[in-house]
Backbone bond lengths (Angstrom), bond angles and torsions (degrees), N, CA, C in turn:
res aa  C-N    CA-C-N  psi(-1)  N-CA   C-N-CA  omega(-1)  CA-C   N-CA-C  phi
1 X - - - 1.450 - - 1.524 109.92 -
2 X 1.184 131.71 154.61 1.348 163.76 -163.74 1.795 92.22 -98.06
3 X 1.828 98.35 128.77 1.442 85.47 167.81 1.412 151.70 -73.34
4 X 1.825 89.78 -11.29 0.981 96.69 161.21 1.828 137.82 -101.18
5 X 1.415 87.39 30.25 1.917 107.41 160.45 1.251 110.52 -121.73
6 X 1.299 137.95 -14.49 1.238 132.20 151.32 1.137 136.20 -53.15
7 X 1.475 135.99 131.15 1.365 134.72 -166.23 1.654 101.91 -79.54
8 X 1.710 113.79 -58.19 1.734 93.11 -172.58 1.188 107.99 -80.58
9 X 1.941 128.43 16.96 1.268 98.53 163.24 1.265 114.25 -83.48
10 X 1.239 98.02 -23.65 2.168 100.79 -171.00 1.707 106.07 -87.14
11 X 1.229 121.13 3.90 1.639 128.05 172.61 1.899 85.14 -88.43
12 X 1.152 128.88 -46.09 1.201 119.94 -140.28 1.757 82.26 -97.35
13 X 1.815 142.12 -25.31 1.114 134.57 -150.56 2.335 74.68 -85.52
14 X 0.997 90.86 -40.15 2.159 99.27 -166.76 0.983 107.58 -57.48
15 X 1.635 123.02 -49.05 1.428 112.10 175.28 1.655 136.18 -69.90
16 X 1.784 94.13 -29.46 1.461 94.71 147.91 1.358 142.15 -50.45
17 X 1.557 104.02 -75.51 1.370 103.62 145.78 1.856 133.06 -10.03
18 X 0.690 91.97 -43.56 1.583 117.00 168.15 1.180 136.68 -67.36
19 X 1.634 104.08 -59.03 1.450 109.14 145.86 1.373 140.09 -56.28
20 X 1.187 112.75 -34.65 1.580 130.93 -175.77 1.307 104.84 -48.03
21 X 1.673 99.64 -43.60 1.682 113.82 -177.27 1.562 134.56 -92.75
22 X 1.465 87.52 12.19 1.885 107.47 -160.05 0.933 101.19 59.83
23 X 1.605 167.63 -40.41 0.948 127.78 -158.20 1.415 147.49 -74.11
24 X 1.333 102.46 49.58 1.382 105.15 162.97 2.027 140.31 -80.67
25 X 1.752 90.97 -14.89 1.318 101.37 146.58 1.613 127.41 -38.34
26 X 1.636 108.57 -51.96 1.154 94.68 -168.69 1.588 117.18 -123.71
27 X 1.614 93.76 40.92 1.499 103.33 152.11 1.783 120.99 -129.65
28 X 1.768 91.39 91.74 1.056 134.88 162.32 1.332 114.25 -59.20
29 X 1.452 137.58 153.12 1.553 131.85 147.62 1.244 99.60 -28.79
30 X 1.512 120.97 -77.99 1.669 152.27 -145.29 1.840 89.12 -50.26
31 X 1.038 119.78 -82.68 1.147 121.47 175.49 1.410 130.51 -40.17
32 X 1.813 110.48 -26.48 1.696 100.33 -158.83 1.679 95.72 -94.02
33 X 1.423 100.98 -7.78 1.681 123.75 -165.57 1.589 84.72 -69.82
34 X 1.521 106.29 -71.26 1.519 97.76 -178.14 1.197 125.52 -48.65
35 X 0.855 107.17 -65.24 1.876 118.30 -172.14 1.759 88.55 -44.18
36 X 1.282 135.99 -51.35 1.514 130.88 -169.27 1.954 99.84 -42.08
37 X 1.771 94.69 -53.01 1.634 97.59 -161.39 1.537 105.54 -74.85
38 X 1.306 136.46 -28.05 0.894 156.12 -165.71 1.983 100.34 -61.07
39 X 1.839 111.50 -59.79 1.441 123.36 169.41 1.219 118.84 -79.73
40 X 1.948 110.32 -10.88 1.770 89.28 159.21 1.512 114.60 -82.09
41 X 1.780 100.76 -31.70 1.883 86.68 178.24 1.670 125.56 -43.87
42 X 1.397 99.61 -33.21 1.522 105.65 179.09 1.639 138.45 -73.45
43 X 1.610 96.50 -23.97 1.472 114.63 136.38 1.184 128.76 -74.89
44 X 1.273 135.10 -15.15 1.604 124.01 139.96 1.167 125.86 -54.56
45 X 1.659 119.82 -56.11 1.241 137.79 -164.63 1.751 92.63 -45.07
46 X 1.197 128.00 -51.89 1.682 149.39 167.22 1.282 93.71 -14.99
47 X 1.004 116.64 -57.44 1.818 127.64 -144.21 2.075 98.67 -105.94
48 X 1.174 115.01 -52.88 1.162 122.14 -168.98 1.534 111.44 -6.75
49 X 1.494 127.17 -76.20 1.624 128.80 -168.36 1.050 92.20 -88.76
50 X 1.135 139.15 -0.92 1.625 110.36 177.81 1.408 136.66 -85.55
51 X 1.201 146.03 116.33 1.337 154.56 -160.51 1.602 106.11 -72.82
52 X 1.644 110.70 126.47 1.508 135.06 -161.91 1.895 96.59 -22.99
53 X 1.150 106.22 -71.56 1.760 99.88 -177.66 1.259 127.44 -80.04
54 X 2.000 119.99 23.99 1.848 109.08 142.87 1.305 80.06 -101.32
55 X 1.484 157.36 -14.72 1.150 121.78 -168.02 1.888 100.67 -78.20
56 X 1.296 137.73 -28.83 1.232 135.50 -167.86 1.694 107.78 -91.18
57 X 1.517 102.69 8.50 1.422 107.99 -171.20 1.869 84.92 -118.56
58 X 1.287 122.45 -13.98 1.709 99.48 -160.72 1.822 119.20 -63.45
59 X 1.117 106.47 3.20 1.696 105.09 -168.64 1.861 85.97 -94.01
60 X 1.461 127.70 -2.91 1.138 108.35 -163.36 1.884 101.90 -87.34
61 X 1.447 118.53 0.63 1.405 122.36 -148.82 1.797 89.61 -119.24
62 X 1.244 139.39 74.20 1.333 129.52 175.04 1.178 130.99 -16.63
63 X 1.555 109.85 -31.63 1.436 102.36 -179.16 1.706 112.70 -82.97
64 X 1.258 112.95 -32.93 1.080 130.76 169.84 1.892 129.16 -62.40
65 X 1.455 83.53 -38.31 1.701 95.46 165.49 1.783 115.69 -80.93
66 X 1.098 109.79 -19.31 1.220 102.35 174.72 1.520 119.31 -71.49
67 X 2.180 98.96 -46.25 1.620 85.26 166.21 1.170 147.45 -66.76
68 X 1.797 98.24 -21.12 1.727 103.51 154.92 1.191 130.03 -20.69
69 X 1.707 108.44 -77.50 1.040 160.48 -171.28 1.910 94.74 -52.75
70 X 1.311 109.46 -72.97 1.518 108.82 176.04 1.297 120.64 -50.36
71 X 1.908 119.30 -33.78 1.592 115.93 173.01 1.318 111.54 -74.21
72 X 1.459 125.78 -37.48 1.630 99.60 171.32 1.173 128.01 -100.29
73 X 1.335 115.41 22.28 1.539 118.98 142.17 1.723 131.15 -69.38
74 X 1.206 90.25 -14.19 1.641 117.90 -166.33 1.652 93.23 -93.15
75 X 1.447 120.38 -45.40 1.375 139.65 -173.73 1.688 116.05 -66.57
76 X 1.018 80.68 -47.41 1.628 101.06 -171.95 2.026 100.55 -73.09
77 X 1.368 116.52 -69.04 1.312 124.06 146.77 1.419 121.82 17.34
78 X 1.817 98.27 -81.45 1.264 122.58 178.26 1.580 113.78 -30.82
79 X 1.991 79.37 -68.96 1.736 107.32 -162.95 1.365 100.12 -58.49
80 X 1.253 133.94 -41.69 1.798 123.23 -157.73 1.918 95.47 -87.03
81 X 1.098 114.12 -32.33 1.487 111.60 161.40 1.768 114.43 -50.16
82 X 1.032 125.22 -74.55 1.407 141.85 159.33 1.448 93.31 -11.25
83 X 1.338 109.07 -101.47 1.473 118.75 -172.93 1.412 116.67 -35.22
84 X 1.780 117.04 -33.62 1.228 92.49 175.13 1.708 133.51 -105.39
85 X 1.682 104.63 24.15 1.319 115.14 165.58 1.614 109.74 -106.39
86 X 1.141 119.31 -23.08 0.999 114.65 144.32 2.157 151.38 -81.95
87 X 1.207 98.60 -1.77 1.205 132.33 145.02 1.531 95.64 85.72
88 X 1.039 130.41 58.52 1.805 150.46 -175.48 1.162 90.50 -111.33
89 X 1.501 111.15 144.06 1.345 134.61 174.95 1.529 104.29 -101.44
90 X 1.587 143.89 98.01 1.345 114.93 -174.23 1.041 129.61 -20.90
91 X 2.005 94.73 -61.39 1.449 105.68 -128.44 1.616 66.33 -86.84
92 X 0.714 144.74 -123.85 1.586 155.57 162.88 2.094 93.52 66.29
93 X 1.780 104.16 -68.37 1.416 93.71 154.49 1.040 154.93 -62.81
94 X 1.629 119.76 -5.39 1.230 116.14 -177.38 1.548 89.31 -103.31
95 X 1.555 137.21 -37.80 1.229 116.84 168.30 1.686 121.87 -34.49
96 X 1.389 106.97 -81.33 1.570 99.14 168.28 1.518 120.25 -43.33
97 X 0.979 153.30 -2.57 1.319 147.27 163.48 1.702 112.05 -85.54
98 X 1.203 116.50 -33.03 1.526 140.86 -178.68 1.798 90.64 -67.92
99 X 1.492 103.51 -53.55 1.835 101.18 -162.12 1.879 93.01 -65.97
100 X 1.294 95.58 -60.93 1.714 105.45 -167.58 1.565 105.49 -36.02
101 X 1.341 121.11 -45.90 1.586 139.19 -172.78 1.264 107.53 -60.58
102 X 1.406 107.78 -42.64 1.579 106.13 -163.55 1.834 102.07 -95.95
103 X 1.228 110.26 11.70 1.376 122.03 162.73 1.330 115.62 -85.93
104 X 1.333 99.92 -62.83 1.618 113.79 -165.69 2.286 90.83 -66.93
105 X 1.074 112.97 -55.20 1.375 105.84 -167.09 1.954 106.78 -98.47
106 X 1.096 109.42 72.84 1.400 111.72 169.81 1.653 115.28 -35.93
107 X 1.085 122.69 145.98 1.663 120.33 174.16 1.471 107.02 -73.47
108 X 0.590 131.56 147.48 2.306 129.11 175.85 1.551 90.24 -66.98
109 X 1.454 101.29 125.19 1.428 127.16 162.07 1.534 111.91 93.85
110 X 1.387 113.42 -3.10 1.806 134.90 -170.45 1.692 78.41 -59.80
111 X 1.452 127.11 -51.63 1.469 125.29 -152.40 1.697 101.50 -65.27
112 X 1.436 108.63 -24.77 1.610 103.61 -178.75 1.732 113.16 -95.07
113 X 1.094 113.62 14.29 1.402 96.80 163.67 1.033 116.24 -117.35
114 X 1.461 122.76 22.36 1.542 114.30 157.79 1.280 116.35 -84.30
């Protein structure tokens, strides 16, 4: 993988980043939590008035796909920061959340092919 498709390379490119600037003081849980909700509102804000088919059309408008594109970079950011002062493995969590899910919500008819 490419470091920049790798998850602990881009946890490890953020926290540098980070360091360079001291700010690791003030990435707290408490804080990175906010700042997370803070850049998803702004990827909503994206979407807010728009009616179901410009929202499935917005990557078609460059200027518009870029801010997409820039809020969940901003989003994502947050989250792999988060996870890694708090010491969460994403993918590791979203697997177990995927297994737990697909427990609790069976697919219709999953029960007949056993």
């Amino acid at each position: 993988m490419t470091e920049h498709s790798d998850l602990a390379g881009l946890q490890r490119r953020l926290a540098e980043f980070a360091a360079a600037r001291d700010w690791q003081p003030y990435h707290t849980p408490k804080n990175l939590a906010s700042a997370l909700s803070v850049e998803a509102a702004e990827l909503v804000e994206i979407f807010q008035w728009l009616t179901p088919d410009e929202s499935a059309a917005v990557m078609s408008d460059p200027s518009t796909a870029h801010r997409v594109a820039d809020e969940v970079a901003d989003v994502l950011a947050y989250l792999l920061q988060f996870c890694e002062v708090l010491g969460i493995d994403p993918l590791a969590a979203l697997a177990a959340k995927i297994d737990r899910n697909e427990g609790r919500f069976p697919a219709p008819g999953a029960e007949d092919a056993t």
